[in-house]
C-alpha positions as a printed NumPy array, in Angstrom:
array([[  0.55 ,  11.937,   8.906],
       [ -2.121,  10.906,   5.961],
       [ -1.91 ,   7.923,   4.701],
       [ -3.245,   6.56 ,   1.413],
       [ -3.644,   3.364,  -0.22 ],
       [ -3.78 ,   3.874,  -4.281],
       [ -4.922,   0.318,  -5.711],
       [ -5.655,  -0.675,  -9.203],
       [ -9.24 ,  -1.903,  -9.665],
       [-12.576,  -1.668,  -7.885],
       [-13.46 ,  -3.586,  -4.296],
       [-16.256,  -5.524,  -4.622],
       [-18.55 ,  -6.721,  -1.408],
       [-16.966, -10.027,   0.588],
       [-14.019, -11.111,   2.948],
       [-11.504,  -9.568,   1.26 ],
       [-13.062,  -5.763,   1.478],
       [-14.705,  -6.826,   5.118],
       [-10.666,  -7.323,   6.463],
       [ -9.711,  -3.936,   4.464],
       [-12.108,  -2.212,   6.191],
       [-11.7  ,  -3.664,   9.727],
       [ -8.316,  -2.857,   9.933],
       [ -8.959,   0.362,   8.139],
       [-11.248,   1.183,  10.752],
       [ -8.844,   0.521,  13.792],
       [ -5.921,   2.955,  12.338],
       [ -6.147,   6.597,  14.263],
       [ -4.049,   8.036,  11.34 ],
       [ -6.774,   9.536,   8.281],
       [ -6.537,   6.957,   6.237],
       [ -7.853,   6.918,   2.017],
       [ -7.793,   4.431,  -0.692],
       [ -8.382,   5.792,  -3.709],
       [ -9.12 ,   3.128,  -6.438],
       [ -8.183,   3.506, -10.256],
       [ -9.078,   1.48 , -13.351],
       [ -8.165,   1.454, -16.734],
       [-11.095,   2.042, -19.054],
       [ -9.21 ,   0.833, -22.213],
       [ -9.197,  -2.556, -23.529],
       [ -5.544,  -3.185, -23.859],
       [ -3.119,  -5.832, -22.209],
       [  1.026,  -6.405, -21.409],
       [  3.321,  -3.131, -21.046],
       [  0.041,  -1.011, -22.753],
       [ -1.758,  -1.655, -19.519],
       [  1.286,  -1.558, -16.791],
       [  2.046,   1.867, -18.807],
       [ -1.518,   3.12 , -18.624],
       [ -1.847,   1.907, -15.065],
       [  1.255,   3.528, -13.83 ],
       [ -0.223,   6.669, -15.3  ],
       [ -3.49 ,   6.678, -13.016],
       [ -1.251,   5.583,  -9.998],
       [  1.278,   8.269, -10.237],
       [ -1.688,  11.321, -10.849],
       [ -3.648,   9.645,  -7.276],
       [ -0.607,   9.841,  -5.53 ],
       [ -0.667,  13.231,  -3.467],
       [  1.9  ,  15.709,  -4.94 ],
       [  5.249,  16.006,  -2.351],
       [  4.199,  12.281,  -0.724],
       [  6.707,   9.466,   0.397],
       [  5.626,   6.753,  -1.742],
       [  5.942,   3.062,  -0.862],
       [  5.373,   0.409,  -3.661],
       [  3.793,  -2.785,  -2.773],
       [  6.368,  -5.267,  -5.593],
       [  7.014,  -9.002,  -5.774],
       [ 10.33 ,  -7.933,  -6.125],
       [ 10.323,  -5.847,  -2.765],
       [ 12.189,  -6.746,   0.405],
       [ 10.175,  -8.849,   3.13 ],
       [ 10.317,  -6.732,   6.307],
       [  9.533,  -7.796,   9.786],
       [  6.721,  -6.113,  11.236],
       [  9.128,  -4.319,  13.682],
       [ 11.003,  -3.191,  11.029],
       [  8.185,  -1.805,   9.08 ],
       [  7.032,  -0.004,  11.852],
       [ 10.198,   1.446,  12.484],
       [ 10.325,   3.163,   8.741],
       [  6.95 ,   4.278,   9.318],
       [  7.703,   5.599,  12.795],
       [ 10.399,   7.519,  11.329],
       [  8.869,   9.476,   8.238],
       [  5.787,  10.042,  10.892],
       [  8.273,  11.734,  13.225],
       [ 10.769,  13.188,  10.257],
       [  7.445,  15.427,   9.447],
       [  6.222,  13.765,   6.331],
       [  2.969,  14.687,   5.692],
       [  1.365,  12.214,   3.053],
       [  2.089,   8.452,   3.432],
       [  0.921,   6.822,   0.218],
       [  1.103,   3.052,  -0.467],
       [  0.586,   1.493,  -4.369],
       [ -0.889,  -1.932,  -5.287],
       [ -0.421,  -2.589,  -8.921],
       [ -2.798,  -4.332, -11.359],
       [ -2.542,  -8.005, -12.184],
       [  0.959,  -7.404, -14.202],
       [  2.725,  -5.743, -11.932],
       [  4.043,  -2.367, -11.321],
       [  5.613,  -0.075, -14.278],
       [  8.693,   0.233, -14.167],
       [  8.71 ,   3.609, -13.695],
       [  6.296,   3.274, -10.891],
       [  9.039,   1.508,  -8.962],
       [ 11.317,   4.13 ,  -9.883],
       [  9.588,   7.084,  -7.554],
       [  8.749,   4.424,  -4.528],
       [ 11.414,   5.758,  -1.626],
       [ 10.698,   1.932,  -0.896],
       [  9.385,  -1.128,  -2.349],
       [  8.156,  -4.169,  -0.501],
       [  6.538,  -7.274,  -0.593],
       [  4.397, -10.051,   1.931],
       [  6.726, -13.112,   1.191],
       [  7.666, -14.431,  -2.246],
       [  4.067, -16.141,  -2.547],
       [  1.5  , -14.686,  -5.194],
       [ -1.495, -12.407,  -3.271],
       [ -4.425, -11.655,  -4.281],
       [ -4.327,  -8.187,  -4.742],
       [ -7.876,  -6.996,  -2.985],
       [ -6.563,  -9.658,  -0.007],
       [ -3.264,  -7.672,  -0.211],
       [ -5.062,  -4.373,   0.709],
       [ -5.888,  -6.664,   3.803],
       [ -2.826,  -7.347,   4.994],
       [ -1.493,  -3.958,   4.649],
       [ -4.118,  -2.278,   6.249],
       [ -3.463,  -4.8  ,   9.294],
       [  0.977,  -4.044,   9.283],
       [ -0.301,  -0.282,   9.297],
       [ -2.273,  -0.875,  12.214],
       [  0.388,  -3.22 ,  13.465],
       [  2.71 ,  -0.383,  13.056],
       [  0.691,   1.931,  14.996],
       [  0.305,  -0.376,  17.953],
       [  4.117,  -1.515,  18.004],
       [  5.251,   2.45 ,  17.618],
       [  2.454,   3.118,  20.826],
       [  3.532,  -0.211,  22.714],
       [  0.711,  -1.743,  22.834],
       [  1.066,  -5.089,  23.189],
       [ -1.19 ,  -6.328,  19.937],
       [  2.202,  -7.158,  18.81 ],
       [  3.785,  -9.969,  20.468],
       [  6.898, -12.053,  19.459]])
């Protein structure tokens, strides 16, 4: 299974990318963020529409999509890695997470995800949110290996 992380706007060099890439590095899966920006200068449902747009064209053609959403459901860890444990083993082939820009996902972003989720009802960052999914990925890997990186 591939998985990919398609993220509106560009890393930048600091903590944030340094955790990305640390628990990038530790996942055995091939793992690729592709990054998109919107060149235009506009703002509101204009951008979210525009942005949706880049999202939807980096997102490989036949993958499961997941949708990173304030208005997703909270999952444990365990059962995170229990979804991902099953599209690994129910053959899907491409694995491929969105992070919105600053407004939000389009609607009809939202719309394709076969699941949308969130990290709590607090407000991320979204460069520390690549973080902290690239950790529950490699979280999900241990927990689906038993390794015992996960403890309750």
């Amino acid at each position: 299974m591939r998985v990919w992380l398609i993220a509106v706007g560009r890393s930048r060099p600091g903590p944030a990318r340094d955790l990305f890439e640390e628990y990038k590095g530790r996942i055995t899966w091939p793992f690729t963020l592709r990054e998109v920006e919107c060149r235009k200068r506009v703002e509101g449902d204009e951008l979210k529409r525009l942005e949706a747009q880049l999202l939807l064209e980096a997102i490989p053609p036949g993958a499961t999509l997941v949708a990173l959403d304030e208005r997703g459901k909270a999952l444990p860890s365990e059962t995170f890695a229990r979804q991902v444990g099953i599209w690994r083993d129910g053959g899907v082939a491409d694995l491929a997470f969105v992070i919105g820009g600053a407004d939000g996902l389009a609607e009809e972003v939202r719309r394709r995800a076969s699941l949308l989720i969130a990290f709590g009802p607090m407000t991320w960052p979204h460069m520390m949110v690549r973080g902290m999914l690239a950790e529950q990925l490699y979280r999900a890997q241990q927990i689906l290996a038993g390794h015992p990186y996960h403890r309750v």
